[in-house]
VOPAGU-2260 file (C-alpha; in pm, 1 decimal, decimal comma):
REM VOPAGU-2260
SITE   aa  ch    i         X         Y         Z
SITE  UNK   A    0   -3271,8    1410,4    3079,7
SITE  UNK   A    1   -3475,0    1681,6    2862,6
SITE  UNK   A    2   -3542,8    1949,0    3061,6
SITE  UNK   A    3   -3190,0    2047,5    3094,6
SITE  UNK   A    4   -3164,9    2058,7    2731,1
SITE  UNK   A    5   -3474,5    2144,7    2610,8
SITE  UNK   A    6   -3732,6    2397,2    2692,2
SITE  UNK   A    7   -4031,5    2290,2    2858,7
SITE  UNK   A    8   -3988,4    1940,8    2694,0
SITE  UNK   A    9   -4343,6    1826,1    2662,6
SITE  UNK   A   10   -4431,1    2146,2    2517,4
SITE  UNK   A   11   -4143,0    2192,2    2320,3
SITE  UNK   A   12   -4155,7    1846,9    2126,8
SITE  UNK   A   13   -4531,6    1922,9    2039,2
SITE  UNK   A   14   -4499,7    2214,5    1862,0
SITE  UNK   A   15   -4179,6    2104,3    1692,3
SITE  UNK   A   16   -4394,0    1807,7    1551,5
SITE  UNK   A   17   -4723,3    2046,1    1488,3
SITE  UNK   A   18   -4508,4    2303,3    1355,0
SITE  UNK   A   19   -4325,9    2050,6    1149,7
SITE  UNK   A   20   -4647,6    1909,1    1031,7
SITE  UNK   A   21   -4773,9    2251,0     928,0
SITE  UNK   A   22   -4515,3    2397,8     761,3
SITE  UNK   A   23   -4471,5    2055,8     515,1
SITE  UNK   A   24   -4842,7    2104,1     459,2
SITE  UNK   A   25   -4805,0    2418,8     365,5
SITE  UNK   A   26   -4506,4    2331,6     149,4
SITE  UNK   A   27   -4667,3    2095,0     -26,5
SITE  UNK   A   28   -5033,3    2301,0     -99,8
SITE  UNK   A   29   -4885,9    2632,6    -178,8
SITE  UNK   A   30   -4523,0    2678,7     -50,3
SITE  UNK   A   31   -4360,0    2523,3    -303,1
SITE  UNK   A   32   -4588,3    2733,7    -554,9
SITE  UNK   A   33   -4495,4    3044,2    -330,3
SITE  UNK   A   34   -4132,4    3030,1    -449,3
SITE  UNK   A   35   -4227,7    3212,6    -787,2
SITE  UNK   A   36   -4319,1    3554,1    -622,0
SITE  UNK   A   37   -3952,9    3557,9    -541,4
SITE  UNK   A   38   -3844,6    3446,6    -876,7
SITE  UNK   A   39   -3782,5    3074,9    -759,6
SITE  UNK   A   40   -4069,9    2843,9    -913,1
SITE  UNK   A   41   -4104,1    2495,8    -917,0
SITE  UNK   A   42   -4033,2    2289,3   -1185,4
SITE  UNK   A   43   -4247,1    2213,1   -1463,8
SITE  UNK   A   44   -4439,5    1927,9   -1473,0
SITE  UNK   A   45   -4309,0    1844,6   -1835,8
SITE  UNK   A   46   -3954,5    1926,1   -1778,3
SITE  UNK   A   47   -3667,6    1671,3   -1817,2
SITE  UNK   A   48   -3531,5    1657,1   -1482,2
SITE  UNK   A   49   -3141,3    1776,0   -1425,7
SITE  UNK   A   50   -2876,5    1571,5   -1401,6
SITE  UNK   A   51   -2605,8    1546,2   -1175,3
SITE  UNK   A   52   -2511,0    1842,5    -891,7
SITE  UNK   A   53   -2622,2    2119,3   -1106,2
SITE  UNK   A   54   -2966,7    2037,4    -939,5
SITE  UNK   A   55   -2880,9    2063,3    -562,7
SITE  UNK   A   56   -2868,2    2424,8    -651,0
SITE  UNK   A   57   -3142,2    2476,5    -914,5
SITE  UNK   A   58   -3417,8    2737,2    -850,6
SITE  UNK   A   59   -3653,0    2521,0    -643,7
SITE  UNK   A   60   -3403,8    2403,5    -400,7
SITE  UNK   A   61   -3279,8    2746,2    -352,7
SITE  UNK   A   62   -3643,5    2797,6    -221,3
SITE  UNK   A   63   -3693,8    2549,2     -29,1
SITE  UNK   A   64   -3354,8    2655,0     127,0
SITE  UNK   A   65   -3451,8    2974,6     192,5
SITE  UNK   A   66   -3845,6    2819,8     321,8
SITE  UNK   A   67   -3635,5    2642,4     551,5
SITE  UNK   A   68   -3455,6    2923,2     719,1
SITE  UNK   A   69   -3791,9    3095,9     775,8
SITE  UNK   A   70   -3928,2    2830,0     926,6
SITE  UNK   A   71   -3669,9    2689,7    1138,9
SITE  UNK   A   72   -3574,5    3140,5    1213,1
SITE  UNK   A   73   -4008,6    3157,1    1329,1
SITE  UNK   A   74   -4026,9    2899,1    1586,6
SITE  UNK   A   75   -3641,6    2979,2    1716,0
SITE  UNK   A   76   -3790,4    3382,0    1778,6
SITE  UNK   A   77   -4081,3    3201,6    1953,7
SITE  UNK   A   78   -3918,9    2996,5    2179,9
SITE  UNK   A   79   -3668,5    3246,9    2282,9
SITE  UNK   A   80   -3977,9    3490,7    2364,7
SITE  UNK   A   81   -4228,6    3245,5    2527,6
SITE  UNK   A   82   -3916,5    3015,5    2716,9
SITE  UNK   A   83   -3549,8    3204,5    2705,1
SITE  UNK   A   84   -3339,7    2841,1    2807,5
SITE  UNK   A   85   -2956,6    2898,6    2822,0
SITE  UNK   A   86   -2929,0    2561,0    2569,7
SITE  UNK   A   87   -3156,0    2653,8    2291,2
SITE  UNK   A   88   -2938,4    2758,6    2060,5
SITE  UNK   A   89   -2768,1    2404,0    2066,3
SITE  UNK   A   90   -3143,5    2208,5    2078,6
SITE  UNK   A   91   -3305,2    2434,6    1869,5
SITE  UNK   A   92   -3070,1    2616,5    1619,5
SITE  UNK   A   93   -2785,5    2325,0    1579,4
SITE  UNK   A   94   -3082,9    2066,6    1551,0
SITE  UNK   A   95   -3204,2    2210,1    1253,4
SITE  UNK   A   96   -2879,7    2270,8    1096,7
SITE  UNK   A   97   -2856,1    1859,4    1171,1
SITE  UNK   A   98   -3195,2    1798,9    1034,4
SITE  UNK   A   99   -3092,8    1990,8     700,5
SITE  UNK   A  100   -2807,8    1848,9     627,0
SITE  UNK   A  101   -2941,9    1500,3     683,3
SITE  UNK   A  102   -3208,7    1650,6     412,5
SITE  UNK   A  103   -2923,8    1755,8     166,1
SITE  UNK   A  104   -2790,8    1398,8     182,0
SITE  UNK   A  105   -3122,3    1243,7     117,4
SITE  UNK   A  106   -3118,8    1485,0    -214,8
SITE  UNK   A  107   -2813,5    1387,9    -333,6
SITE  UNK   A  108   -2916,0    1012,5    -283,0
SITE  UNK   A  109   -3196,7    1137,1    -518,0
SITE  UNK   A  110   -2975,8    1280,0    -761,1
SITE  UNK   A  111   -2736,8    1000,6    -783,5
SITE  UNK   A  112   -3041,5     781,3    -858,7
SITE  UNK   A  113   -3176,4    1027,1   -1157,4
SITE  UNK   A  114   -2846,9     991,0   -1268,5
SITE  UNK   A  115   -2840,2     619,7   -1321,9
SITE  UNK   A  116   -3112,1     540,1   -1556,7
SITE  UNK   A  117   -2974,1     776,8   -1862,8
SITE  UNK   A  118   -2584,1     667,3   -1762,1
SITE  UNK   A  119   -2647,6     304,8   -1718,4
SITE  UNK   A  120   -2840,7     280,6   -2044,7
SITE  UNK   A  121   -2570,4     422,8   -2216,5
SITE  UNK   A  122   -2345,4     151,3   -2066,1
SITE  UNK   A  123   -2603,3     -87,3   -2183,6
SITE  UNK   A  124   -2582,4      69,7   -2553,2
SITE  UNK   A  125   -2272,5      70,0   -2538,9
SITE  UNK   A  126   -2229,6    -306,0   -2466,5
SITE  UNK   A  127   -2427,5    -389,5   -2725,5
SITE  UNK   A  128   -2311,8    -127,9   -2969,0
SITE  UNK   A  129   -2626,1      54,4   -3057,4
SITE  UNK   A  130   -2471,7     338,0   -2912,4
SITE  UNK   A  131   -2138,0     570,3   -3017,8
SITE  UNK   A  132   -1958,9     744,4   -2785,2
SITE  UNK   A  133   -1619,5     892,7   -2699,2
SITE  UNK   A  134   -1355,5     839,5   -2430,6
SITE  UNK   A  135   -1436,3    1154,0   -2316,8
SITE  UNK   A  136   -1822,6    1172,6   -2327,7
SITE  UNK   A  137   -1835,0     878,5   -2082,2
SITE  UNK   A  138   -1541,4    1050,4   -1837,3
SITE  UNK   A  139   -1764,4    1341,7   -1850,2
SITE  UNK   A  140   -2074,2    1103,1   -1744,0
SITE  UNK   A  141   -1885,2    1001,8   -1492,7
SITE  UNK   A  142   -1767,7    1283,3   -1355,8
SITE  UNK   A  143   -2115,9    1403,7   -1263,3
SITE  UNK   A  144   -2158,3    1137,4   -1047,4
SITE  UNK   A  145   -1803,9    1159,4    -880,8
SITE  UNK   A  146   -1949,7    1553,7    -824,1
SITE  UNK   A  147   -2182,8    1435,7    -625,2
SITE  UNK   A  148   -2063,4    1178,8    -445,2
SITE  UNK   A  149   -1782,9    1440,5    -281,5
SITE  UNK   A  150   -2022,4    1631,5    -216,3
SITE  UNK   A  151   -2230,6    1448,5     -28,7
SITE  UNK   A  152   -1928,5    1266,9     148,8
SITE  UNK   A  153   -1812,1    1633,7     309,5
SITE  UNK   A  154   -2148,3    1694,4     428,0
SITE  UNK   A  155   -2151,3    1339,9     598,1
SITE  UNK   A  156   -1802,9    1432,8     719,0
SITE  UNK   A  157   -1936,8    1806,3     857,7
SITE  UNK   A  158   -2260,0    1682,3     968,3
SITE  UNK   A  159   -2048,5    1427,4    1202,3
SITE  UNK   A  160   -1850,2    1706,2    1319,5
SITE  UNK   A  161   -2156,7    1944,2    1445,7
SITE  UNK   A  162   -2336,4    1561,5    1588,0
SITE  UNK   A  163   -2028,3    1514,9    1796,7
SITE  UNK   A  164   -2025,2    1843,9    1933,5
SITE  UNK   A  165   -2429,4    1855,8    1978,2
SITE  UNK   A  166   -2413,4    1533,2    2185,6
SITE  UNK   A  167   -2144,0    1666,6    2395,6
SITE  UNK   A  168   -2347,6    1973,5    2466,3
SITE  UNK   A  169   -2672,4    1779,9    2598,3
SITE  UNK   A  170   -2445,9    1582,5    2821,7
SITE  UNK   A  171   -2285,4    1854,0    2986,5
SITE  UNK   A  172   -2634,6    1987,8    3041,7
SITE  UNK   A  173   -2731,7    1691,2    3204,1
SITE  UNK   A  174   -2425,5    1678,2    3376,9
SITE  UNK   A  175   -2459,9    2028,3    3544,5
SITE  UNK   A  176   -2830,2    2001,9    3631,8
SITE  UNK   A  177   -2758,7    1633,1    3817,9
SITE  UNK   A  178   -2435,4    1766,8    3993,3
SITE  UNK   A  179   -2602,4    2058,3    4101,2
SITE  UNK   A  180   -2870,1    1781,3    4297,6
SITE  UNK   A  181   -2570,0    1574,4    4393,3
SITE  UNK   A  182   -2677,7    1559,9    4756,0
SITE  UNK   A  183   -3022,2    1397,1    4657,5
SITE  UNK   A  184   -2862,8    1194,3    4369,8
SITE  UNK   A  185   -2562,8    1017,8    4603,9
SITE  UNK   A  186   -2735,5     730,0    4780,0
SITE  UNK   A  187   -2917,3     587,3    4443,4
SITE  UNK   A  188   -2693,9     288,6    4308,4
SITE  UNK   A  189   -2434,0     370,4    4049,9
SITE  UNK   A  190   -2518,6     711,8    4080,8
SITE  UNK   A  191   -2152,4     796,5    3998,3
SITE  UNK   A  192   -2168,5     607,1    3717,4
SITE  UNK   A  193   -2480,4     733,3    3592,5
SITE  UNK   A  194   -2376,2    1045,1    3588,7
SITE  UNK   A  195   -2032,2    1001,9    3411,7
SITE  UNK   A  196   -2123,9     731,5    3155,0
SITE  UNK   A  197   -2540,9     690,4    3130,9
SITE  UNK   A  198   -2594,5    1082,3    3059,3
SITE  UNK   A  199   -2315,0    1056,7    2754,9
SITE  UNK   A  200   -2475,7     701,6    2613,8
SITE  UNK   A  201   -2829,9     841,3    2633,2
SITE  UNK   A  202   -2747,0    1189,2    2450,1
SITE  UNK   A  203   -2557,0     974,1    2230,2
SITE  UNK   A  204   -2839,7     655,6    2112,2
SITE  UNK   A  205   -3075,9     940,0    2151,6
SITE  UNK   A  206   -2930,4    1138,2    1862,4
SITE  UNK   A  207   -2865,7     805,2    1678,7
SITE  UNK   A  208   -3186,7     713,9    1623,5
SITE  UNK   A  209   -3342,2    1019,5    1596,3
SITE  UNK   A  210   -3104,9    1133,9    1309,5
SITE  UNK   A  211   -3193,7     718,1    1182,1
SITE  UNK   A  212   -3572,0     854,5    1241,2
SITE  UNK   A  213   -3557,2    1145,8    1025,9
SITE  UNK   A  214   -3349,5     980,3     763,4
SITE  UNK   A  215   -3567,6     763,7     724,0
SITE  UNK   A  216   -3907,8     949,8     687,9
SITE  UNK   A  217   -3703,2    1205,9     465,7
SITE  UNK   A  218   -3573,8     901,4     220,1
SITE  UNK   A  219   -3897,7     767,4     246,3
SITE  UNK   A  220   -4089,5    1115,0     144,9
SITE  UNK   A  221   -3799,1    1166,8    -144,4
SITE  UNK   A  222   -3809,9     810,4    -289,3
SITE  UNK   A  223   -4149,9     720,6    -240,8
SITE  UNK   A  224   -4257,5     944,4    -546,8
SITE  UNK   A  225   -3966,7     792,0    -740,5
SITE  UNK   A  226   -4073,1     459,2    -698,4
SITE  UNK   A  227   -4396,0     498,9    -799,4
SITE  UNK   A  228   -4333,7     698,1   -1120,4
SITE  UNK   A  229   -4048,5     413,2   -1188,0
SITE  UNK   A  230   -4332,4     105,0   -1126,6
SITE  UNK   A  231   -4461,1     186,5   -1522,9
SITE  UNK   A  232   -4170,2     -91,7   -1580,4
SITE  UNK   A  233   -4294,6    -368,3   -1374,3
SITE  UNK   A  234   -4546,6    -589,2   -1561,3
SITE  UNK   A  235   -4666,6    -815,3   -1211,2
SITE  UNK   A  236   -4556,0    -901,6    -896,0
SITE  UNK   A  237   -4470,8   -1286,7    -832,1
SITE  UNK   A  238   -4725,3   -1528,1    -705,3
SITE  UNK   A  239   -4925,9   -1201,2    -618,5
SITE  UNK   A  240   -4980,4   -1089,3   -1030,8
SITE  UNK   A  241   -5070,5    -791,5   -1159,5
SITE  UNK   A  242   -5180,5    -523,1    -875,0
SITE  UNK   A  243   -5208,8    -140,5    -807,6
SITE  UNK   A  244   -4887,6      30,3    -687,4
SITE  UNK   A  245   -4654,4    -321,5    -714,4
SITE  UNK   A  246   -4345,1    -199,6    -569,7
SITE  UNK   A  247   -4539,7      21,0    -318,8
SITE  UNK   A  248   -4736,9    -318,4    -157,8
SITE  UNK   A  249   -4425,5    -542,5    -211,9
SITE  UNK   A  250   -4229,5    -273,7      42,8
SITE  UNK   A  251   -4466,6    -223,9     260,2
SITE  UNK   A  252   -4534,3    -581,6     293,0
SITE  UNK   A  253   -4205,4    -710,0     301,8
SITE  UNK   A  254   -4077,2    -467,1     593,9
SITE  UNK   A  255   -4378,0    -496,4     798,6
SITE  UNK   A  256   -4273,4    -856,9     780,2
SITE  UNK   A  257   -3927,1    -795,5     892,9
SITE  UNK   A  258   -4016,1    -549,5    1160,6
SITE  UNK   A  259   -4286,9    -781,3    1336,2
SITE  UNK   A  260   -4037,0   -1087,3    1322,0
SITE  UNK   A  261   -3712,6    -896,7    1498,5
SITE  UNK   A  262   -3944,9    -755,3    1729,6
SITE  UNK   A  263   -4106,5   -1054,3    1865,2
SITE  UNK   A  264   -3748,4   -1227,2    1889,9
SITE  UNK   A  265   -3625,1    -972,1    2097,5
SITE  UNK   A  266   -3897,8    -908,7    2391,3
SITE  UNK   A  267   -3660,6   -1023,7    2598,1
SITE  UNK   A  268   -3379,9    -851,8    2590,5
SITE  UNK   A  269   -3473,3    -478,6    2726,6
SITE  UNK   A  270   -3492,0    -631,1    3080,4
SITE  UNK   A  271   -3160,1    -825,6    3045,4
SITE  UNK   A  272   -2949,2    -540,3    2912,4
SITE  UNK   A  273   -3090,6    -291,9    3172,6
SITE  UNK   A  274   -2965,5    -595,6    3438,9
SITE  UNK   A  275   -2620,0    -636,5    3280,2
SITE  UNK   A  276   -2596,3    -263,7    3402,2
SITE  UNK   A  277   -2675,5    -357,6    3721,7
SITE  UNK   A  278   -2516,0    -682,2    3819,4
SITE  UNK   A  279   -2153,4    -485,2    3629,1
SITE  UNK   A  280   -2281,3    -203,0    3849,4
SITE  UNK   A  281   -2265,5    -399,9    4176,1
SITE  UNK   A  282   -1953,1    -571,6    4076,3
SITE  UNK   A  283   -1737,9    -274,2    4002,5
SITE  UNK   A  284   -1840,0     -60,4    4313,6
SITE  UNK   A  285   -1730,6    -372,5    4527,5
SITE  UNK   A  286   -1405,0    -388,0    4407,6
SITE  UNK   A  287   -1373,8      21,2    4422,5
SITE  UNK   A  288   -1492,9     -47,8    4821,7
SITE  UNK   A  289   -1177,7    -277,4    4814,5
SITE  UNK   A  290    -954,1     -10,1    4690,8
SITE  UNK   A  291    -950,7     191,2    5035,5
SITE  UNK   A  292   -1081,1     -58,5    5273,9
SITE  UNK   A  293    -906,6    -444,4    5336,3
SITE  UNK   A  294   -1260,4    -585,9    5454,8
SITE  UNK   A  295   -1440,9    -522,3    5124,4
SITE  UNK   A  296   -1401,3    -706,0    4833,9
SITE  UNK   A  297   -1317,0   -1028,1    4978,2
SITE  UNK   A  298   -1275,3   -1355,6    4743,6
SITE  UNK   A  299   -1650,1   -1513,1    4849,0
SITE  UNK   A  300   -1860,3   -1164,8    4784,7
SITE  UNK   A  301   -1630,5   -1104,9    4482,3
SITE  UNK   A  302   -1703,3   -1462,1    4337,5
SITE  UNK   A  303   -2069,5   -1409,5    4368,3
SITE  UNK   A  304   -2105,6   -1057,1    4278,2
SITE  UNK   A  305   -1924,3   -1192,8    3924,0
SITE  UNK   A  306   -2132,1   -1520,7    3947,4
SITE  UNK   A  307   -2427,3   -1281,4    3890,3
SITE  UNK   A  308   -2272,1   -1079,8    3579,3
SITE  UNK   A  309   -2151,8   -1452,5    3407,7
SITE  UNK   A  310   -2520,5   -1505,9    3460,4
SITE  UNK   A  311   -2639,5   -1274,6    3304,2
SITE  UNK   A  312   -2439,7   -1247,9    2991,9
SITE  UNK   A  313   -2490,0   -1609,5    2928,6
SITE  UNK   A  314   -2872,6   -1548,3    2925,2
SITE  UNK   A  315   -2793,0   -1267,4    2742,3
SITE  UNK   A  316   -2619,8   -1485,9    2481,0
SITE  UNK   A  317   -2875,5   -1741,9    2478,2
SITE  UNK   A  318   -3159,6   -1454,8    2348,3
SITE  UNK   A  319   -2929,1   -1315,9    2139,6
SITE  UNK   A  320   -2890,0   -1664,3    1952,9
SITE  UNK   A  321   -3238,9   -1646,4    1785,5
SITE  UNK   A  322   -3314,1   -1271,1    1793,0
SITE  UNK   A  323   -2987,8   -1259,4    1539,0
SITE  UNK   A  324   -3054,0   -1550,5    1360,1
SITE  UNK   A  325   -3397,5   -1387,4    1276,4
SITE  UNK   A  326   -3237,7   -1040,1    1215,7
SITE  UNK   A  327   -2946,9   -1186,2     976,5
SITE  UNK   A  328   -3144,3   -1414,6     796,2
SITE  UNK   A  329   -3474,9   -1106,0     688,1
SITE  UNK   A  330   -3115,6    -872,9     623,1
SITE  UNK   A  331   -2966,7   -1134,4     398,0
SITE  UNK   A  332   -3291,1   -1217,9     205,2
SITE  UNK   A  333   -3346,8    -817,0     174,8
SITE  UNK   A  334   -3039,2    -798,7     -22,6
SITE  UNK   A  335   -3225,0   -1067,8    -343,9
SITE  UNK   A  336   -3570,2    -937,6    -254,1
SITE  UNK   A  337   -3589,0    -663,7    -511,1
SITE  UNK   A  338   -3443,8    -937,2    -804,7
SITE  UNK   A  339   -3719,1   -1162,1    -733,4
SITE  UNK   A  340   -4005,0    -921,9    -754,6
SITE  UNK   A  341   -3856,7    -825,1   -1073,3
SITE  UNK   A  342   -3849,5   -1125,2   -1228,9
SITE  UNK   A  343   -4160,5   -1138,3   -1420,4
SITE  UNK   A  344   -4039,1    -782,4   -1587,1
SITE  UNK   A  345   -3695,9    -914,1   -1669,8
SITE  UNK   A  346   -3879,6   -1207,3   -1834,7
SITE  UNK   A  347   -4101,8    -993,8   -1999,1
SITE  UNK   A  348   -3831,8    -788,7   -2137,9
SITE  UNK   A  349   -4018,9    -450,2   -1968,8
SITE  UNK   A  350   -3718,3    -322,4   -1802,4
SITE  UNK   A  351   -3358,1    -175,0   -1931,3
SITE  UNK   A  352   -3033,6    -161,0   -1724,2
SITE  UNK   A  353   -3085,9     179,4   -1610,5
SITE  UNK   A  354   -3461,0     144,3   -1509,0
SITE  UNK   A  355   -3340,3    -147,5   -1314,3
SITE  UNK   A  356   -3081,5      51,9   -1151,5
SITE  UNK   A  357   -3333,5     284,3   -1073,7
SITE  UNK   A  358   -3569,6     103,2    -936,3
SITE  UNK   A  359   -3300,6    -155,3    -744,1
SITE  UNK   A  360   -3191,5     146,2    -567,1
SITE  UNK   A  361   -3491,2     324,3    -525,2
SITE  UNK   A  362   -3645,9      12,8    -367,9
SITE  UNK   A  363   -3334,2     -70,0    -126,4
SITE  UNK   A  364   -3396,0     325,5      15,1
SITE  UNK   A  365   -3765,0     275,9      72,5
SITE  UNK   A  366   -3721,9     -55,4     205,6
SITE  UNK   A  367   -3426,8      65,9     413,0
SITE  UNK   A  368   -3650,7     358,7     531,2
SITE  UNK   A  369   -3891,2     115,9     643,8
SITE  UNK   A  370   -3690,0    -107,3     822,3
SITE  UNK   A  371   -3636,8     144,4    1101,8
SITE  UNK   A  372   -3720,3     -44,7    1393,9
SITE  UNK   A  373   -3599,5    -348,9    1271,8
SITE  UNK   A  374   -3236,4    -224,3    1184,8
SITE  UNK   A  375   -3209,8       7,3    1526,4
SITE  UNK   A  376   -3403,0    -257,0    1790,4
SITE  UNK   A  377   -3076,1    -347,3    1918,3
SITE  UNK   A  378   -3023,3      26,7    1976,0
SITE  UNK   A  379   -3337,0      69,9    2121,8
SITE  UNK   A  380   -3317,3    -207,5    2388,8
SITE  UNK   A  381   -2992,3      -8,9    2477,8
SITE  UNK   A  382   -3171,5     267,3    2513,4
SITE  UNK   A  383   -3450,0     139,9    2732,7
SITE  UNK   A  384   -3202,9     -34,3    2968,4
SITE  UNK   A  385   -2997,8     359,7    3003,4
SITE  UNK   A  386   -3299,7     542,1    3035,7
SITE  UNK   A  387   -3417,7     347,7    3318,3
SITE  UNK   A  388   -3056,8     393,1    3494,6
SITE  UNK   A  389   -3164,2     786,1    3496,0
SITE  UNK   A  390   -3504,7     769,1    3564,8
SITE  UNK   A  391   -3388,7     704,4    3896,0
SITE  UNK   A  392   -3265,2    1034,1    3931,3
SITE  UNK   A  393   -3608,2    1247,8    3773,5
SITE  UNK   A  394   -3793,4    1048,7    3981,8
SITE  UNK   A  395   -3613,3    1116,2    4283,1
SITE  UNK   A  396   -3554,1    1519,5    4164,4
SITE  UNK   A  397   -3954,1    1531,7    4113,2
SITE  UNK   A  398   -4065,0    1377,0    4444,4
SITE  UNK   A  399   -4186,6    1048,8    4277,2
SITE  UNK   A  400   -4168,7     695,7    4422,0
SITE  UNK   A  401   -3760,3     525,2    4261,2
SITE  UNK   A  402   -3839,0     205,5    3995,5
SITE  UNK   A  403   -3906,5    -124,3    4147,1
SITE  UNK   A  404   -3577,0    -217,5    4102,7
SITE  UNK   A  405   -3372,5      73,2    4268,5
SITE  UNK   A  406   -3622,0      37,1    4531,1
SITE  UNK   A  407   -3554,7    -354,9    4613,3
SITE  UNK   A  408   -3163,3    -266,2    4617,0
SITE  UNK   A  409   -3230,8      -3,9    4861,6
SITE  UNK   A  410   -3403,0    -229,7    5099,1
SITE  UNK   A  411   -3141,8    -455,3    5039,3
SITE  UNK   A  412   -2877,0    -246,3    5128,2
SITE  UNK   A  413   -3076,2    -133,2    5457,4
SITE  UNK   A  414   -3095,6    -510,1    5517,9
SITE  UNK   A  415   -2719,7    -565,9    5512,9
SITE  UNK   A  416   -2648,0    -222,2    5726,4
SITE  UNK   A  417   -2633,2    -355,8    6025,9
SITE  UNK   A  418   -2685,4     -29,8    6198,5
């Protein structure tokens, strides 16, 4: 599943993540300071920040641009010295072009949220008239936002282009190293199938949640500064009171909540999506025996074979019941949450419209940030069950023992053989 992808997978995913590590270390101690050798400094400390898309190309994003490229450019030349692979410049290359333009997006979610504490306390002055303005001062207001919204909307619509074509590329890697080990492959159940539909689902919930993975530590690294610098507005929590970093506890708090509760309600359902695959497995390849031969697929073996799958996706049903009620119910209070914490500031008259737009938004990213596992479990128990489905076949490739599972159908199958 990696291998024919990546280079020396094990080796290759630790130094991504040490090399990842290092380099936003070294951003953050002296990179970011680096930039004004090159005539690219960080802003000052006491400098009003810019407003609207002007600052997606200011001078310290134009570094870390170019700090970037370096970095990504350094561990691409190593790679290709230390392991040439014939994919790399897909799994290497193409996933750092992914990576930075899901960074770009995060910035422009930034930007968008500068932008609405000055423009949505001129709304408020202008409601209540301490504030005069022109037709055309509050078009040009909101044209800065409309700026960056296109923007990031064709980056969305360009990253989704290069995804699609990425995922694509891992499968046919897959696909060419198992067809080239067809004749060890064919007698493992479904192997057919695995092939043409498990190696394009895994490259595909693989990518899914690591792009939702790297989203969300990027939001969380953007906003989490925001959040704090915006907390000067919030007088107390409720029930809690008064307490260091508010907003900062009440997020961490609140999705650790959310994350334990989905997770317990769906233990269950790893094992019963990975035999839904199985029991539609069995089902289909009896009727595709019928096809070409009169004695297969007869009404009785037919009836039970679907017995099994109406089974299944009745039990399925019946976990899915409380494991959504949980989910739906945490996603529907998630939407209010940020209100009520802010109640005792609203009553306390500590907090404008545009600091509460701020902070409303800022808190919904963090939040959303941390509520990775909880808003991708379903994905993940999808995962589990396809991943298991081609561990079959690296076992097999590797000289290891099958799963229990593909092991009891093959004595089952010797069982039935009546040779």
């Amino acid at each position: 599943m990696f291998v024919s992808f990546f280079p020396q997978p094990k080796l290759f995913f630790t130094s991504a993540a040490a090399w990842s590590l290092a380099a936003i270390l070294f951003w953050f101690f002296a990179g970011e300071q680096l930039g004004a050798v090159f005539g690219l400094p960080p802003a000052a400390l006491d400098a009003p920040p810019i407003i609207g898309i002007a600052v997606l190309w200011s001078k310290p994003f134009l570094w870390f641009y170019l700090y970037f490229a370096f970095c990504v450019a350094a561990f691409y030349a190593f790679w290709n010295w230390y392991a040439p692979h014939p994919w790399q410049g897909w799994s290497i290359l193409m996933t750092a072009v992914i990576l930075f333009l899901i960074y770009f997006n995060v910035q422009v979610s930034v930007a968008v949220n500068t932008w609405y504490g000055p423009f949505y306390d001129y709304i408020q002055g202008l409601m209540s008239g301490t504030i005069k303005s022109t037709a055309a001062e509050f078009y040009i207001g909101l044209g800065s936002f409309a700026w960056l919204a296109l923007v990031g909307m064709n980056v969305q619509v360009v990253n989704a282009f290069i995804v699609s074509h990425w995922i694509f590329r891992w499968r046919t890697a897959m696909n060419d190293y198992f067809v080239q080990n067809w004749s060890r492959l064919r007698h493992i159940e479904g192997a057919s199938q695995r092939i043409q539909e498990d190696t394009m689902r895994f490259s595909q919930i693989m990518e899914d949640l690591g792009s939702s993975f790297v989203q969300s530590i990027m939001t969380l690294i953007a906003f989490l500064p925001v959040m704090i610098q915006l907390q000067t507005h919030i007088s107390e929590l409720p029930i809690v009171g008064a307490i260091p970093q508010p907003l900062v506890f009440a997020a961490l708090a609140w999705c650790l909540f959310g994350t334990v509760s989905v997770m317990v309600a769906g233990l269950k359902l790893p094992g019963l999506q990975f035999r839904n695959q199985r029991v539609e497995a069995a089902y289909r390849k009896e009727l595709v025996y019928g096809e070409d031969n009169a004695d297969r697929a007869q009404p009785a073996t037919t009836a039970e074979l679907f017995s099994n799958v109406r089974h299944n996706y009745f039990r399925l049903y019946f976990h899915y019941i409380y494991f959504n009620v949980v989910r739906y119910t945490y996603l529907q209070a998630d939407g209010i949450f940020s209100m009520l914490i802010l109640g005792p500031s609203f009553v306390a008259h500590k907090i404008s419209f545009g600091a509460f737009s701020q902070i409303s938004n800022a808190f919904s990213r963090v939040t959303g940030s941390l509520q990775f596992l909880l808003t991708s479990w379903s994905t993940i128990v999808e995962l589990q069950s396809v991943h298991k489905r081609l561990r079959a076949f690296e076992a097999t490739l590797e000289g290891e023992p099958l799963p229990d599972i593909d092991q009891r159908y093959l004595q089952r199958q010797g069982a039935e053989d009546p040779a």
